[in-house]
C-alpha positions in Angstrom: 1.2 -1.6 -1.2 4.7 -2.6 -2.0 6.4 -5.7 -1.3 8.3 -5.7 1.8 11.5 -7.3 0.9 11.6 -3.5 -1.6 10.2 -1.5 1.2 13.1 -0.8 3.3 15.1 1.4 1.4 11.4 3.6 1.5 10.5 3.8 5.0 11.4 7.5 7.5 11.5 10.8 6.6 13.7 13.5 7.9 11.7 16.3 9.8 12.6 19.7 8.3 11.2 23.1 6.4 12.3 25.1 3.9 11.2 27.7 1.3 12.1 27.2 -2.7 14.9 29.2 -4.7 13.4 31.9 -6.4 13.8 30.3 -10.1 10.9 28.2 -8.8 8.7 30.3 -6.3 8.7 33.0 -9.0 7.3 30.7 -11.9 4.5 32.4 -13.8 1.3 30.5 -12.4 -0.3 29.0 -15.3 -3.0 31.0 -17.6 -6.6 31.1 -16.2 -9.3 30.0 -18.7 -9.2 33.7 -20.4 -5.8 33.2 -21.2 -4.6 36.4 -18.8 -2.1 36.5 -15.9 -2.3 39.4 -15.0 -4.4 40.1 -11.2 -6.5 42.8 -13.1 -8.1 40.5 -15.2 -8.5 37.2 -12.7 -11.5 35.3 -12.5 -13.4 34.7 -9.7 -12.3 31.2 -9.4 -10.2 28.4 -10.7 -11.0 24.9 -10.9 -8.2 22.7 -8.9 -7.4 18.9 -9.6 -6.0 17.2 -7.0 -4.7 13.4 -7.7 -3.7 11.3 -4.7 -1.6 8.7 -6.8 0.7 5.9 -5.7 2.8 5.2 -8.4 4.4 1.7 -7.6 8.2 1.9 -6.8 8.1 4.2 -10.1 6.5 2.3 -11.9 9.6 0.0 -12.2 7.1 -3.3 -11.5 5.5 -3.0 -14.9 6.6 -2.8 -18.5 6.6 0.7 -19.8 5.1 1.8 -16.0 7.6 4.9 -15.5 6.3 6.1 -19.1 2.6 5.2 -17.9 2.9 7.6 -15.0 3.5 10.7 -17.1 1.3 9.6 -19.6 -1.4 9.2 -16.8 -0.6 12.7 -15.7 -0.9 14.1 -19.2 -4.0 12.7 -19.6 -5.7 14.1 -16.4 -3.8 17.1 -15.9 -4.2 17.4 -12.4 -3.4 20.2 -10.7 -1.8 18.9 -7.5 -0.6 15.1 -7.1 0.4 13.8 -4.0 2.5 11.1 -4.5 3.0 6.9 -2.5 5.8 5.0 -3.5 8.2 7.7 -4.7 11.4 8.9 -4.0 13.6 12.2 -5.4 14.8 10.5 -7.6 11.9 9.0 -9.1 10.8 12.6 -9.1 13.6 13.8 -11.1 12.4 11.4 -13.9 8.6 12.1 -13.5 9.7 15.8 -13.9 12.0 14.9 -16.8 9.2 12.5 -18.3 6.4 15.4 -18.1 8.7 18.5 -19.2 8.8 16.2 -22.3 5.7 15.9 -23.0 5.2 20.0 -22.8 4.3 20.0 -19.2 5.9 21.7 -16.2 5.4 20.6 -12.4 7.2 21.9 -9.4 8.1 19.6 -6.4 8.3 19.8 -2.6 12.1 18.7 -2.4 10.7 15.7 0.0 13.7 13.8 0.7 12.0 10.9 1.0 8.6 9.0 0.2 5.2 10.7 -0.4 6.2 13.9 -2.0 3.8 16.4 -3.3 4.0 17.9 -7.0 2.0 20.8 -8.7 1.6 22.6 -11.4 1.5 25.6 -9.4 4.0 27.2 -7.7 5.2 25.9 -4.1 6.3 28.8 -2.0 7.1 26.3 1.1 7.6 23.0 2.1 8.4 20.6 5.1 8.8 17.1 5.7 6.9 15.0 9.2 7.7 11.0 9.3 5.4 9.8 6.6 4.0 13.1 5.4 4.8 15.4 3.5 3.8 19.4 2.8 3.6 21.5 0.4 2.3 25.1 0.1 1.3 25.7 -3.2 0.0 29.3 -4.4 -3.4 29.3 -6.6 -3.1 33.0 -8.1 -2.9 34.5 -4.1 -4.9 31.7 -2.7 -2.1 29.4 -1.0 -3.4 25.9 -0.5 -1.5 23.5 1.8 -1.3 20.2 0.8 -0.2 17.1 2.7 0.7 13.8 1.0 1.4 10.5 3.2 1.8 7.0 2.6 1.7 5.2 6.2 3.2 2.4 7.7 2.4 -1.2 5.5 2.4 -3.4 8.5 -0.2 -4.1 10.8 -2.7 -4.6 7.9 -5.0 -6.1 10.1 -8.0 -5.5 7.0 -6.4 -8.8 6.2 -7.5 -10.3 9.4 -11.3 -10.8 9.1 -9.8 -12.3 5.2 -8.6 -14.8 7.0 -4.5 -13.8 6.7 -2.2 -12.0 8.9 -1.4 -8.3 8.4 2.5 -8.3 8.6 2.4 -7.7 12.2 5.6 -7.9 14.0 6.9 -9.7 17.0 5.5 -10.3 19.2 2.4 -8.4 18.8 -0.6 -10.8 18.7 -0.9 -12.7 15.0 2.6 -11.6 14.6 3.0 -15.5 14.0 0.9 -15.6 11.0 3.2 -13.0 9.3 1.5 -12.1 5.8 0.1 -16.0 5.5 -2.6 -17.6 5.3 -4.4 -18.2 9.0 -4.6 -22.1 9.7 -7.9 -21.8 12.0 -9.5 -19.6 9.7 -10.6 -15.3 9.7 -10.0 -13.3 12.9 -13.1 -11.5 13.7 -12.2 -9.6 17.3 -13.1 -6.4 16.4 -11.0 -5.0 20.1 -7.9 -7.1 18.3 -7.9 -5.6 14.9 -8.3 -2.3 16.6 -5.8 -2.5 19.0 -3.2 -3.9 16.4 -4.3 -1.2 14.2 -3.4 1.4 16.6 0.0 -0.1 17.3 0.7 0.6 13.9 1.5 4.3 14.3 -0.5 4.9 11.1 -2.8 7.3 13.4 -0.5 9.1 16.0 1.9 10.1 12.7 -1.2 11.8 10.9 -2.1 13.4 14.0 0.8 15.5 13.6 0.0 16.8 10.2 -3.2 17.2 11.5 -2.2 19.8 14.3 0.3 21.5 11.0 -2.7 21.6 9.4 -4.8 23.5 12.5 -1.7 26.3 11.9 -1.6 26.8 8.6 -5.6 27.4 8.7 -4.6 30.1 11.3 -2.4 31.6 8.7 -5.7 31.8 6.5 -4.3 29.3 3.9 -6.2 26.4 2.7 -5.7 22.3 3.7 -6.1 19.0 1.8 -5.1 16.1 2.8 -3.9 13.3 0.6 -2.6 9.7 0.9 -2.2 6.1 0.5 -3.1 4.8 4.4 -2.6 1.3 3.9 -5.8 1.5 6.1 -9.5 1.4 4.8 -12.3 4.3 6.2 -14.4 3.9 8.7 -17.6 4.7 6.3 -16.6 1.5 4.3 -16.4 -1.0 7.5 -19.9 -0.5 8.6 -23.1 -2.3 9.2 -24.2 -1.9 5.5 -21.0 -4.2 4.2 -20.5 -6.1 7.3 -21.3 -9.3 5.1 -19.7 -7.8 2.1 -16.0 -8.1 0.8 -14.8 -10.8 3.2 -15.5 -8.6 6.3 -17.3 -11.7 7.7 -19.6 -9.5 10.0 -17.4 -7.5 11.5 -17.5 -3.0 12.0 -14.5 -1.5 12.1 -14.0 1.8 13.4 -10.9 2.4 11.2 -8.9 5.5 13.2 -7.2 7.6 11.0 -9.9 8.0 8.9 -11.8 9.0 11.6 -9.2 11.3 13.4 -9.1 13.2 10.1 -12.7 13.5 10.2 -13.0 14.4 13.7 -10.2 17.5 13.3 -13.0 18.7 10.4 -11.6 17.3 7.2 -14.2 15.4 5.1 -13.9 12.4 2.6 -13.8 13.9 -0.7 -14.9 10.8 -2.7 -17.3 9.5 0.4 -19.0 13.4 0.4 -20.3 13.0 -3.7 -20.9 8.7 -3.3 -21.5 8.3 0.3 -22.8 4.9 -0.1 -20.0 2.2 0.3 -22.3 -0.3 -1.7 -23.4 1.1 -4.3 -19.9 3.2 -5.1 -17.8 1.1 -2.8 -14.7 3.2 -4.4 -12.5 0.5 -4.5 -8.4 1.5 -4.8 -6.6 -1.5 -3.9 -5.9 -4.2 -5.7 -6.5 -2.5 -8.5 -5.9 -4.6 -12.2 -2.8 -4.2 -14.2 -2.6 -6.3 -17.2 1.5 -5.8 -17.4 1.4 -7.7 -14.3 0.4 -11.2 -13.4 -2.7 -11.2 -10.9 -0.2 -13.2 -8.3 2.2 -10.3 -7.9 -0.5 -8.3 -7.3 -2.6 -9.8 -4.8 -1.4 -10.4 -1.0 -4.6 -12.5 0.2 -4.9 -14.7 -3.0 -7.9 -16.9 -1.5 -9.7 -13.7 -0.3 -11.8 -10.6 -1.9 -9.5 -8.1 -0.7 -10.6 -5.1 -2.2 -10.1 -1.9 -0.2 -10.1 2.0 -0.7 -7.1 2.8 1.1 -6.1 5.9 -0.9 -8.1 9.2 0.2 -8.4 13.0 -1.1 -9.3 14.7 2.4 -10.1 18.2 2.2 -11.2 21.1 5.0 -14.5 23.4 4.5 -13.8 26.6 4.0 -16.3 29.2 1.7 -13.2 29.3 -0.5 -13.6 26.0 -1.7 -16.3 24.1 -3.0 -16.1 20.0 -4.1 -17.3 20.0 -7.6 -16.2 16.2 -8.3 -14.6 12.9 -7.3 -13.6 9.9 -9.5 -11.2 7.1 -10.0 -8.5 7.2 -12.1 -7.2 3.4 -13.3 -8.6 0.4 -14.6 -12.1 -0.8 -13.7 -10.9 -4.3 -13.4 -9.7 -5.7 -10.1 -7.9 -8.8 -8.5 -10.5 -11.1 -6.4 -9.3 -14.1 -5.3 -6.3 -13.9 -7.5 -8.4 -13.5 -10.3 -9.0 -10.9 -12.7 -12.8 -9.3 -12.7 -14.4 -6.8 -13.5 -16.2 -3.9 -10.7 -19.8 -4.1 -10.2 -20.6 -1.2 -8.4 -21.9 2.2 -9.6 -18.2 4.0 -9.3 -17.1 5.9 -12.4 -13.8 5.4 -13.6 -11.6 7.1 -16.0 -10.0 4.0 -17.4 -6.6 4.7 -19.3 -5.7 4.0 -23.2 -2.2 4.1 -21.9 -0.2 1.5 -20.0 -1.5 1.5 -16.2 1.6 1.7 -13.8 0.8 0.8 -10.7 -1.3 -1.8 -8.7 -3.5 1.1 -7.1 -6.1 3.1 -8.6 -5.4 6.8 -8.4 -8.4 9.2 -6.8 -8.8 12.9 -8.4 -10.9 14.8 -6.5 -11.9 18.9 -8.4 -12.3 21.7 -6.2 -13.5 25.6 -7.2 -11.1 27.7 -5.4 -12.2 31.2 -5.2 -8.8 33.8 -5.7 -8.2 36.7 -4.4 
């Protein structure tokens, strides 16, 4: 999440499509684990990272956080990031940052928030409000990837915490704003829904979802990526209806679930499909370059969401081999710093963390033609 007051500048994207210049669409793809390029002497299969990863305005909210970024990406090496909080020219640095450190990603031109960038090349692209798309080739094997991050408003998780969810006027609870609620948590599960679906997050991702049905048509491969600023239905049910400040209440969260009804599944939620044991947690996620108040939004409530997803679409082409979370295994609870109890695995960084999200990187075998 961003503040609001830096949001504006963030929020639209034009709608358009295009196909990269040939210096880019005709990089060499990278050497398979035998060293070769050449289709002749391919293996069956390559192993693809994919990193959803908001990287906080840049990384500009945190001493040495644009540095952190690249330094996170050299470390994990993903394959494929999708990108929250970014913008082209904070891609133009990240590009600059990891071509210094001996690395070379390509990027989907997104002219706006959310864009995609891979170390393989992109052979097309497009932008949808909120989303963006990249098609990037995996030795023959094209893979279309989609990176959002929806609208921040209506964050009625907050609700059932017992503050308002930035709804505007004159929505209902519009009057709490982001505060704390005078008369105590919210627990109408109609009203959160019903605010929740006035947020747009749903109807926008519905669109990628129908790109998504075409490209499949076109015999390509889809994943999904994204910061929602809306949890998943599998985290908001009966198991942790008394868990995290949801004060009883089941939430049929419904993006999440309009991904998963057009076929997609949770990457992280398919290997650790309990939401108490690995509750997966990505937001608010520890940052010692920060103080816990500029991080937290609810500072007398446990918070602690997973907001930021790795979708992907069955296909025999693809197998899930993995999913983990990239960032610190500290958290902010009640404006306090602690650490995670759950069973989650992390891959905590040596390096300066940049962002007040953890990142999710989800590895996939793709089978090449």
């Amino acid at each position: 999440m961003v503040k609001r007051r830096e949001l504006f500048g963030m929020v639209g994207a034009s709608v358009g499509a295009g196909v990269l210049g040939a210096g880019t669409a005709e990089a060499r793809p990278k050497p398979g684990k035998d060293g070769h390029h050449g289709s002749s002497s391919h293996p069956k299969h390559r192993t693809l990272k994919v990193l959803q990863f908001n990287i906080w305005l840049g990384g500009s909210r945190v001493p040495g956080g644009r540095a952190g970024i690249a330094d996170t990406l050299a470390a994990v090496e993903p394959d494929v990031v999708m990108l929250s909080e970014s913008s082209p020219e904070r891609v133009v640095n990240l590009l600059s940052d990891l071509a210094a450190r001996g690395l070379t990603y390509f990027d989907n031109k997104h002219p706006a928030d959310s864009a995609v960038i891979s170390r393989y090349p992109i052979i097309e692209f497009a932008s949808f409000p909120s989303w963006s798309k990249a098609v990037v080739s995996v030795d023959g094997t094209e893979v279309t990837a989609y990176s959002g991050h929806l609208e921040y408003r209506y964050y009625v998780t907050y609700l059932p915490r017992g503050y308002g969810g930035g709804t505007p006027s004159p929505l209902e609870t519009s009057e709490y704003g982001w505060n704390e609620i005078p008369t105590g948590p919210i627990t109408d599960v109609e009203l959160i829904e019903r605010i929740n679906t006035a947020s747009g997050r749903t109807e926008r991702t519905k669109t990628v979802l129908a790109d998504a049905a075409e490209e499949r048509a076109k015999g390509r491969l889809t994943m999904i990526a994204g910061d929602f600023n809306e949890p998943s239905h599998r985290d908001w049910d009966r198991r942790t209806r008394n868990l995290y400040d949801h004060h009883g209440t089941v939430v049929e969260w419904s993006t999440t679930r309009a991904i998963e009804d057009a076929g997609f599944r949770d990457s992280y939620r398919a290997i650790h499909p309990d939401p108490v044991r690995f509750p997966g947690f990505t937001w608010p996620s520890d940052n010692l370059g920060a103080d816990p108040g500029e991080i937290t939004w609810a500072p007398k409530a446990d918070e602690r969401d997973r907001i930021d997803f790795v979708f992907y679409h069955p296909d025999r082409r693809v197998k899930l081999l993995e999913s983990v979370i990239v960032g610190p295994s500290s958290t902010i609870v009640r404006n306090k710093r602690v650490e995670e109890k759950g069973r989650d695995e992390f891959w905590t960084p040596t390096w300066t963390w940049p962002t007040d999200h953890k990142a999710v990187l989800s590895t996939f075998r793709i089978t090449i033609r």
